[in-house]
C-alpha positions as CSV (number, residue, x, y, z in Angstrom):
1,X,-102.7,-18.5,75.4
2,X,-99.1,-19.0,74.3
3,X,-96.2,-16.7,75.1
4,X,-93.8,-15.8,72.5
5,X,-90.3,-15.7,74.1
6,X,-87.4,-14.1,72.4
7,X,-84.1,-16.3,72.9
8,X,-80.6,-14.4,72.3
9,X,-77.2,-15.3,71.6
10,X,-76.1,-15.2,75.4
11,X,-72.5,-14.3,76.7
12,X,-70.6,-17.1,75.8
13,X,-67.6,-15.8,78.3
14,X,-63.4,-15.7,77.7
15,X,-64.4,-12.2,76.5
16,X,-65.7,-13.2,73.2
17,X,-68.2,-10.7,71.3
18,X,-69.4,-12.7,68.4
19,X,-70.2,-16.1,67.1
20,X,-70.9,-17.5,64.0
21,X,-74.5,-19.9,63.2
22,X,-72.0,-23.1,62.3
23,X,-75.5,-25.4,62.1
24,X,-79.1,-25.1,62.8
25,X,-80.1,-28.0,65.3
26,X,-83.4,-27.0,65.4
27,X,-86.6,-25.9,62.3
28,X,-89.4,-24.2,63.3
29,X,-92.5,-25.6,64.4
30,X,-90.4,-28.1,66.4
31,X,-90.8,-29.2,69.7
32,X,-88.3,-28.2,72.3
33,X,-87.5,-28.9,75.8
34,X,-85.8,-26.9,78.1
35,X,-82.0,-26.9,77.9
36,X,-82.4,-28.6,74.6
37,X,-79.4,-27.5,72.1
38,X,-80.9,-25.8,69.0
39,X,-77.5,-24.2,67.7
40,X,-74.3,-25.2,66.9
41,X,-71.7,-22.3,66.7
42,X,-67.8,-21.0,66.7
43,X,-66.3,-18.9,68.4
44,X,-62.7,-17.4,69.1
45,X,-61.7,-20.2,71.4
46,X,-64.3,-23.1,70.3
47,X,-67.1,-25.2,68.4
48,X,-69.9,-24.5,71.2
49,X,-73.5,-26.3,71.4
50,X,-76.0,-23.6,72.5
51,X,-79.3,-24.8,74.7
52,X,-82.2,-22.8,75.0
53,X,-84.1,-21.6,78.7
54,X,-87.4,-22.0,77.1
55,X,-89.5,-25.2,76.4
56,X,-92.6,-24.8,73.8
57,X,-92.9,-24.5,69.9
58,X,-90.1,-22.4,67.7
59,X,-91.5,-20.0,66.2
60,X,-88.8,-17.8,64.2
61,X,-84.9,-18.3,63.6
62,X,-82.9,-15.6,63.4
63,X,-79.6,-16.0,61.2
64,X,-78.8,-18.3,58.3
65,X,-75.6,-20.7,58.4
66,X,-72.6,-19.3,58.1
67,X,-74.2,-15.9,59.9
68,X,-71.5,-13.5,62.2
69,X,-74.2,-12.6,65.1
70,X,-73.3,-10.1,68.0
71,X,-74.0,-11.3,71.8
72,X,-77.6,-10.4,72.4
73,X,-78.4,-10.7,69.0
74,X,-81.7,-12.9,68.8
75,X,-81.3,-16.6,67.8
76,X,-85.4,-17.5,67.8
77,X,-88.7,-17.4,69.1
78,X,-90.2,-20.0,71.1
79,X,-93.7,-19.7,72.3
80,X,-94.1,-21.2,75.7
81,X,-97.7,-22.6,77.2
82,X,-98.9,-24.4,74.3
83,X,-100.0,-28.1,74.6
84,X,-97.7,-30.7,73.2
85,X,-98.9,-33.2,70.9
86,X,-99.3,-36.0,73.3
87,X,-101.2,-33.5,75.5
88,X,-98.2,-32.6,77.9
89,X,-97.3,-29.0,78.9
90,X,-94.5,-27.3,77.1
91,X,-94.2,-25.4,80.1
92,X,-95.1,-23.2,83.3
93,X,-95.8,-19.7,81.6
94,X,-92.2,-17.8,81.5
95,X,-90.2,-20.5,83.6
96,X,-86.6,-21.0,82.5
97,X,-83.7,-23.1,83.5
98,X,-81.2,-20.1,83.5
99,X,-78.5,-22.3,82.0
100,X,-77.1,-20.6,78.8
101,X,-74.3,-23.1,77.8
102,X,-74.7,-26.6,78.1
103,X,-70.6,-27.7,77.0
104,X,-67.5,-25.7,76.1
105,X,-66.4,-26.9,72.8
106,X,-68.0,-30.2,72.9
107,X,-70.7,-31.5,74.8
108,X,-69.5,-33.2,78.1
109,X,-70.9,-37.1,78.8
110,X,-74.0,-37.2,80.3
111,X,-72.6,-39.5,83.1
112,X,-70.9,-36.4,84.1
113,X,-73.6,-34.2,84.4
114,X,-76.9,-34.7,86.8
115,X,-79.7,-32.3,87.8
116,X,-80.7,-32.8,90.6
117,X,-84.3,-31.8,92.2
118,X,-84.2,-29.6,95.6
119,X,-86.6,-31.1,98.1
120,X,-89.7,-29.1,97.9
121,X,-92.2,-31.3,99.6
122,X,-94.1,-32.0,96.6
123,X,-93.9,-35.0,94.1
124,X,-94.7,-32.2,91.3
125,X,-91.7,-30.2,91.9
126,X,-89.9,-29.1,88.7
127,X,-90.5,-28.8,85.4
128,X,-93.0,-30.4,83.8
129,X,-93.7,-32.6,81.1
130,X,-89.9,-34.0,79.0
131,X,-88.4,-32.7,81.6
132,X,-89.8,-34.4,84.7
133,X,-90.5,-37.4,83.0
134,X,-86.9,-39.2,83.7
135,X,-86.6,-37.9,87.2
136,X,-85.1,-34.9,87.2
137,X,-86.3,-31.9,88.4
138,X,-85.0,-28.5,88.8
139,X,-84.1,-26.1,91.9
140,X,-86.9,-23.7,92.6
141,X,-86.3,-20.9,90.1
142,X,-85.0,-22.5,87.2
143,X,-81.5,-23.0,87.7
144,X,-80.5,-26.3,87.5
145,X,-77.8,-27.8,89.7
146,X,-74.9,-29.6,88.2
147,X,-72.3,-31.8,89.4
148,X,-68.7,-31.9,87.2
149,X,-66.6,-34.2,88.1
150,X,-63.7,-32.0,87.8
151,X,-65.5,-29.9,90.5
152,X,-66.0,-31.8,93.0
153,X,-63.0,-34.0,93.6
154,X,-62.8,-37.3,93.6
155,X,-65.1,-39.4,96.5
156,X,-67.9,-36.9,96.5
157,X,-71.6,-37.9,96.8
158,X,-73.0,-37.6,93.4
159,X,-76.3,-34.9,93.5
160,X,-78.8,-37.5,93.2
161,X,-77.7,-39.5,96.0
162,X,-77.8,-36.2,98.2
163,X,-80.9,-37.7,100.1
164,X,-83.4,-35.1,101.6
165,X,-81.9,-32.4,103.9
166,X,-78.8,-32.1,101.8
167,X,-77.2,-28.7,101.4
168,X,-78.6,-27.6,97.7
169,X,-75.8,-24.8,97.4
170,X,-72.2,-23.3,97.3
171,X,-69.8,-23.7,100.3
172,X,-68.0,-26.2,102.6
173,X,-70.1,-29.6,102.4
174,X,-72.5,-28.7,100.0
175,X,-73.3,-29.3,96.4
176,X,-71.4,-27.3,94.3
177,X,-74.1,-25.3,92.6
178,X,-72.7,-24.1,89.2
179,X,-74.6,-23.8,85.7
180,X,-72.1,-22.5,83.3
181,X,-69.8,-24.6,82.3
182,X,-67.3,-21.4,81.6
183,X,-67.4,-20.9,85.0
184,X,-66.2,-24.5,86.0
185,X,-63.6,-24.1,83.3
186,X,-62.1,-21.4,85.1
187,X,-61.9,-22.8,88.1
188,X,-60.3,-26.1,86.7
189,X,-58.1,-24.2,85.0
190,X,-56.8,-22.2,88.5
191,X,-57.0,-25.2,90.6
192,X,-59.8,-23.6,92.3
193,X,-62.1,-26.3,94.6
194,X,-65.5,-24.8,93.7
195,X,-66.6,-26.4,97.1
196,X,-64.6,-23.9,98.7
197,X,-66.7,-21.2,97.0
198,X,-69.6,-19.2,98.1
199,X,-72.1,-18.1,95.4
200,X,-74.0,-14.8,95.8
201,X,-76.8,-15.8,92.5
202,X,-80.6,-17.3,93.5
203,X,-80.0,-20.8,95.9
204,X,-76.7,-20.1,95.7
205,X,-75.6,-20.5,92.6
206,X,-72.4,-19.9,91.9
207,X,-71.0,-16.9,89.5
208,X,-68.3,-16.1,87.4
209,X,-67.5,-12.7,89.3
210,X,-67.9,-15.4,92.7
211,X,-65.2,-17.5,91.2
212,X,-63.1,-14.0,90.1
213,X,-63.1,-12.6,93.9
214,X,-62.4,-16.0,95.0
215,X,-59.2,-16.2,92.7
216,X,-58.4,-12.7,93.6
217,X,-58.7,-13.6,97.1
218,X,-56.5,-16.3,96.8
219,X,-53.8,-14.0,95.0
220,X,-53.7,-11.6,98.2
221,X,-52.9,-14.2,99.9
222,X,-50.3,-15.7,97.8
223,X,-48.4,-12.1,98.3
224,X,-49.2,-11.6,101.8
225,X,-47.3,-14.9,101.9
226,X,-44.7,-13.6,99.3
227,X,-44.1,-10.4,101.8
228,X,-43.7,-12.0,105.0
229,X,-40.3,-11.7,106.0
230,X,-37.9,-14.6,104.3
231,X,-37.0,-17.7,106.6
232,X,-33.4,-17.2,107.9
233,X,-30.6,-18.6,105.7
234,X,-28.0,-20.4,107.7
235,X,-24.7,-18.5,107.1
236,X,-21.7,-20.6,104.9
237,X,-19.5,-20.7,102.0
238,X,-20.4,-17.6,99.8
239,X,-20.5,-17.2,95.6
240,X,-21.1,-14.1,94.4
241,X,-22.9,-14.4,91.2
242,X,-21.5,-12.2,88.7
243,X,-19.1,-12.0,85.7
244,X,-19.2,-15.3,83.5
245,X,-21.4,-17.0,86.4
246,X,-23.4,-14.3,87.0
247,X,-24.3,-14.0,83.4
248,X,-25.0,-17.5,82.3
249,X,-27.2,-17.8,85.5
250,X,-29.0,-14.5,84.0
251,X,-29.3,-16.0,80.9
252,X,-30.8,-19.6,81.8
253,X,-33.4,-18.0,84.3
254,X,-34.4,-15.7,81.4
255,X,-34.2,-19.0,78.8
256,X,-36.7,-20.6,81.7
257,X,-39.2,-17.8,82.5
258,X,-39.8,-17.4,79.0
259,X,-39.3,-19.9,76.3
260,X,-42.0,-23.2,76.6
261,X,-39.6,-25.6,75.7
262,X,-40.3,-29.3,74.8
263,X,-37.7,-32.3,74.7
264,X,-37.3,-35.5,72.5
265,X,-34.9,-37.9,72.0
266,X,-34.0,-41.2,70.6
267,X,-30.9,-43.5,70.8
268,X,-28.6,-43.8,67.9
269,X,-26.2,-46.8,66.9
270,X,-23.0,-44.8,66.2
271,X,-20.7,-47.8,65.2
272,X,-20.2,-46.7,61.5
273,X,-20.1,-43.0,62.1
274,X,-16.8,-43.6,64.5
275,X,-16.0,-46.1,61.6
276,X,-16.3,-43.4,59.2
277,X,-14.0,-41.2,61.1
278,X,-11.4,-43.2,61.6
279,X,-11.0,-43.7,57.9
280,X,-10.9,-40.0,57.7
281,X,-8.1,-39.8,60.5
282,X,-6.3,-42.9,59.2
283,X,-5.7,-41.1,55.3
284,X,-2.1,-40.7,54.8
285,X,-0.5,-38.8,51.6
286,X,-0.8,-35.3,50.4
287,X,-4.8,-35.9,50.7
288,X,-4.6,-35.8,54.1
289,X,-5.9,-33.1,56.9
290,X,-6.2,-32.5,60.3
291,X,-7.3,-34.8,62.3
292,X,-11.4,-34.9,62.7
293,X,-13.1,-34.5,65.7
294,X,-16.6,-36.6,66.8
295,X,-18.1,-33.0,67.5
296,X,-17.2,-31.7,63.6
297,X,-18.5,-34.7,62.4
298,X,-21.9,-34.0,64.6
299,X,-21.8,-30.5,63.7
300,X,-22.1,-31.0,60.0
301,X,-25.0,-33.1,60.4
302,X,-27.2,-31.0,62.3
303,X,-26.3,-27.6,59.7
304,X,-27.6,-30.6,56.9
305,X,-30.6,-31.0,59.4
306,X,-31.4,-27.6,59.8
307,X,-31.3,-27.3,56.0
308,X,-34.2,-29.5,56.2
309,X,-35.6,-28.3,59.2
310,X,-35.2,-24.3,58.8
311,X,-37.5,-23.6,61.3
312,X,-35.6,-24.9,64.2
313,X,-32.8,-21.9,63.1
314,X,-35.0,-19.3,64.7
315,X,-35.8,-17.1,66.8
316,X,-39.4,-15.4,68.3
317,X,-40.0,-11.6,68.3
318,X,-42.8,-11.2,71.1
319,X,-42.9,-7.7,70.7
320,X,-43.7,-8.0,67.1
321,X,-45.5,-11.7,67.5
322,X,-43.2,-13.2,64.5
323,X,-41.4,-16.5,64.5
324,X,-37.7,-14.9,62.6
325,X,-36.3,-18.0,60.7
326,X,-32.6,-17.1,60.1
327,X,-30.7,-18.1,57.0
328,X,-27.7,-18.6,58.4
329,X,-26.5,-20.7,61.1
330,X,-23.9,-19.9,63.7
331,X,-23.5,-22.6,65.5
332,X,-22.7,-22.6,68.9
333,X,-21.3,-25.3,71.4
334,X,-21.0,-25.5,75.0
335,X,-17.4,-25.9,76.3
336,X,-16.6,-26.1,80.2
337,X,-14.0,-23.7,81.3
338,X,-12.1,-23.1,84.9
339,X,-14.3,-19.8,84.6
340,X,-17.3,-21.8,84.3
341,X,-19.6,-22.6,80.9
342,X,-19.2,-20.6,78.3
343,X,-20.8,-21.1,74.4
344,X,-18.2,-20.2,71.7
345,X,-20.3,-19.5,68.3
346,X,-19.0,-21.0,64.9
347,X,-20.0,-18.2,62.3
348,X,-21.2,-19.4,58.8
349,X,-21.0,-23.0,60.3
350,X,-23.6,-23.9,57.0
351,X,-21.2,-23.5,54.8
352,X,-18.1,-25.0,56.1
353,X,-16.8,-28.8,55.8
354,X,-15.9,-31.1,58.4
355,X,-12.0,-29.9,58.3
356,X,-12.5,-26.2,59.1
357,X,-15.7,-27.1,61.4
358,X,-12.5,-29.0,63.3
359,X,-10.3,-26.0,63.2
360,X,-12.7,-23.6,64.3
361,X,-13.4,-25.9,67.2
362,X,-10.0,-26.4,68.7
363,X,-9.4,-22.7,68.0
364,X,-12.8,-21.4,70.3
365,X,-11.9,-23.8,72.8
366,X,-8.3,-23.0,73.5
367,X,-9.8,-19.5,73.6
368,X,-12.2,-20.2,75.8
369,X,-10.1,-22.1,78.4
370,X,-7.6,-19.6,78.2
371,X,-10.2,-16.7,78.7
372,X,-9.6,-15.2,75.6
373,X,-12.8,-15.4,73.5
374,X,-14.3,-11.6,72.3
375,X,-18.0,-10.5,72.8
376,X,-18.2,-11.3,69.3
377,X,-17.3,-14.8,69.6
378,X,-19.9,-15.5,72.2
379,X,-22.4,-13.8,70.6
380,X,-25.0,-14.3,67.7
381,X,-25.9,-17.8,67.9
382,X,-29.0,-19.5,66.1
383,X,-28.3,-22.4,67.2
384,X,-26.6,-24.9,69.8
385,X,-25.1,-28.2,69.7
386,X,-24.2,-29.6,73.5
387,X,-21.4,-32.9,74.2
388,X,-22.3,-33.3,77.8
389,X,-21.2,-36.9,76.8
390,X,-17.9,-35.5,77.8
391,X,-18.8,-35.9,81.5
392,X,-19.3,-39.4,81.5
393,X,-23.4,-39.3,81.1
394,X,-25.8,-40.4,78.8
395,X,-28.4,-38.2,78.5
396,X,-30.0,-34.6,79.4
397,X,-32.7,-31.9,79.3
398,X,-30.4,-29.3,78.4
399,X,-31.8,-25.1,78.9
400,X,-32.2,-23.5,75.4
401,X,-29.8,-20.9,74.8
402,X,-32.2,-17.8,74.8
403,X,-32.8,-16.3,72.3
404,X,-32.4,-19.3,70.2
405,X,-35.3,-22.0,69.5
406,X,-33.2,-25.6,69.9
407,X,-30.3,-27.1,70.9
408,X,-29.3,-30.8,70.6
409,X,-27.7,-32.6,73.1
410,X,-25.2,-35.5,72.8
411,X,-24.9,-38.2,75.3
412,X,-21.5,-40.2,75.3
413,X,-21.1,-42.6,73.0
414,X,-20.5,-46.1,74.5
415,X,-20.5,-49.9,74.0
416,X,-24.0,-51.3,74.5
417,X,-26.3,-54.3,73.1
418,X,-28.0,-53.5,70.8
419,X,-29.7,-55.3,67.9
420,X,-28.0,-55.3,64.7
421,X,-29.5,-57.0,61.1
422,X,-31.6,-58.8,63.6
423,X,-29.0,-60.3,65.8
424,X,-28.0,-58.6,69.2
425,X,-24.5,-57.2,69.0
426,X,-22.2,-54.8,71.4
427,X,-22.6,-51.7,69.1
428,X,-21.5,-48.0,69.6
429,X,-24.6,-46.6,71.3
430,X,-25.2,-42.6,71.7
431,X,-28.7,-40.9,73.1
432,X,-29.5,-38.0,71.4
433,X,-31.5,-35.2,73.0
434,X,-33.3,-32.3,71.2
435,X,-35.0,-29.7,73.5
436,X,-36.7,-26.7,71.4
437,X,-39.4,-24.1,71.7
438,X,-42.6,-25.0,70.9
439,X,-43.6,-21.5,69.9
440,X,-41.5,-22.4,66.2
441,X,-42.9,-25.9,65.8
442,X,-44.7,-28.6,66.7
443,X,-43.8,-32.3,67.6
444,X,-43.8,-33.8,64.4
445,X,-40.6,-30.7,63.1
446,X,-38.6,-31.8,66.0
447,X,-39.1,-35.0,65.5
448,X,-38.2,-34.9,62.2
449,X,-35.1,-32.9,62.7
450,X,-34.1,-35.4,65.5
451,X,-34.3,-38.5,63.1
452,X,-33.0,-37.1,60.5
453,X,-29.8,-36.7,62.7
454,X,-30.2,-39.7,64.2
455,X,-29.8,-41.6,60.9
456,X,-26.8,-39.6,59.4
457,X,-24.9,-41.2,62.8
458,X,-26.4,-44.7,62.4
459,X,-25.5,-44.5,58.1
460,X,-23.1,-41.7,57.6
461,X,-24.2,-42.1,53.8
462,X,-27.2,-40.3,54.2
463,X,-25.4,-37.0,54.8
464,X,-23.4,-37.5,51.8
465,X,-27.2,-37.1,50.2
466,X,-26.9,-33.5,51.5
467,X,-22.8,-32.5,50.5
């Protein structure tokens, strides 16, 4: 007589409660194996294919489409024991595989994946019917043994090709013996060789709590390590870090530890741009100003960027979890100093032209090199433009100014072939750099905001678009 088992939405790990019914995979009256997938659902963290233990005849579902079901809430009914239609078993009486979750997110290829049948000394061994058909069996018990090839490492001995006498199990040597595929995920994630693992569930499969205490157990050992006492340093030439070192070495480990930045960059042909100034700087008569600089000229084009590309003028609130996009920009820019590097901040640098941007400049960094600049000068930035070109390089990865979310960094600008109107030519070249937090934007902002600068240099024009 059949046996009508109840199968419920299992723990689908990462702490997660709930899950919605995304897609039936399964009617009832159908046929399914064990381990089959009969529902599609989403969680939290993922679109997840769930399998059931049982193999027989569905019965009941539980749950329409678009249904919010607890963990342990039932998802159907299959009843186990029945003759199939071609006269096979559906099953041994209440035998399941144990495995609740056959992929995380997406179902993984099935080269990856093998069970693998524990000698037992009989040909029979496993579960019948579907399932024993193609050669596969299943470890006494119902949990089946699978082989990741993220577990195991590269140059491991699949599970098939184990051979008789082969360690069915956890630990040195054996075969790593791991159903849930949230449990493999965690130990990919914390570099953790499952191999290395000793499972405490039946033939040694392994757990998440094994894979916990192993981590955790690796951790007290990282700060037994991180207590021993600290290898001798050999005695020399002394800097104290503090005042202006001090604090920028405060500020770039803080800028480090806890902005995820991100850097692009692109080379720019800067012929017309220097063209452009030269004209400016060349103007005679009663029109005429100061004098121009390359960084006034580079400034204006990135506060007619960030016009286009507000959310690179920002800055993140953690404590509140808010992205602040800031309506002004104070524009900062690094300037070296016999003190060491300091960043001077232009206020309302949005709304001024390329002649006080110029002013404002030489004014910060005679300050600055004369070690005259106020808190309030140093202070406030949203965002930072960076001429290491000045020292005779091309390029760099340049350490955001916390709390801002960018800065761009120019290389210098130098004579180099390049291909002009399709015919190679010596040109002006410059590499640009932008290096922001990923927490404001993605790839595709930056990238933006980077060519967008990149052709006001190349066609000095395209600014005037923006005056």
């Amino acid at each position: 007589m059949a046996q009508v088992l109840e199968f419920k939405l299992p723990d689908l790990g990462e702490g997660l409660t709930e899950a919605e019914i995304v897609r039936w995979l399964v009617s009832v009256g159908d046929v399914v194996a064990v381990d089959q997938p009969v529902v599609e659902v989403e969680t939290a963290k993922a679109m997840v294919e769930v399998p059931c233990p049982y193999g027989g005849v569905v019965t009941a579902r539980f749950g329409e489409e678009g249904t919010e079901l607890p963990v342990g809430a039932p998802l159907l009914t299959v009843a186990v024991g029945e003759p199939e239609p071609d006269g096979g078993s559906a099953g041994h009486g209440t035998e399941s595989s144990g495995n609740v979750l056959v992929g995380y997110g997406t179902a993984a290829p099935a080269a990856r994946r093998r069970r693998v049948r524990r000698p037992s000394g009989g040909a029979g061994a496993g579960f019948g019917g579907a399932e024993g058909s193609g050669g596969e069996g299943e470890v006494p018990g119902g949990s089946a043994v699978l082989q990741d090839a993220g577990d195991a490492g590269a140059g491991r001995t699949a599970p098939e090709a184990a051979g008789p006498g082969a360690k069915v199990g956890s630990g040195p040597g054996g075969v790593v013996a791991v159903v849930s595929p949230i449990v493999r995920k965690l130990a990919r994630d914390q570099g953790l060789d499952l191999r290395e693992v000793r499972g405490s569930g039946p033939e040694g499969l392994i757990l998440r709590g094994d894979v916990e205490r192993a981590l955790a157990a690796r951790v007290e050992a990282d700060v037994r390590v991180a207590e021993a006492p600290a290898p001798h340093i050999p005695e020399g030439h002394r800097t104290a870090l503090r005042g202006v070192r001090g604090a920028v070495a405060d500020k770039l480990a803080r800028s480090r530890r806890e902005i995820p930045d991100a850097t692009c960059w692109v080379d720019a042909d800067a012929t017309e741009l220097m063209h452009a100034r030269a004209a400016m700087n060349a103007a005679t008569g009663p029109s005429a100003g100061p004098k121009i600089s390359v960084l006034a000229l580079l400034a204006r084009i990135c506060t007619a960027a960030l016009a286009r590309y507000p959310e690179l003028n920002a800055t993140v609130d953690m404590e509140r979890r808010e992205i602040v996009r800031i309506d002004e920009v104070h524009l900062g820019f690094a300037a070296q100093t016999p003190r060491g590097l300091v960043v001077p901040v232009v206020r309302d640098a949005h709304a001024r032209g390329a002649e006080s941007l110029s002013a404002e400049f030489a004014r910060l960094t005679e300050s600055a090199r004369a070690g005259t600049l106020t808190p309030g000068e140093l202070t406030g930035g949203t965002f930072t433009l960076n001429n290491y070109g000045v020292f005779g390089v091309d390029g760099s990865t340049p350490i955001i100014n916390h709390p801002e979310a960018a800065m761009l960094g120019v290389g210098r600008i130098t004579p180099k072939p390049w291909v002009h109107q399709g015919e190679l030519a010596v040109r002006q070249v410059v590499q640009l750099s932008l290096t922001f937090d990923h927490r404001v934007c993605d790839g595709g902002t930056a990238g933006g905001f980077l060519r967008y600068v990149a052709d006001c240099v190349e066609q000095p024009a395209v600014l005037l678009r923006s005056l």
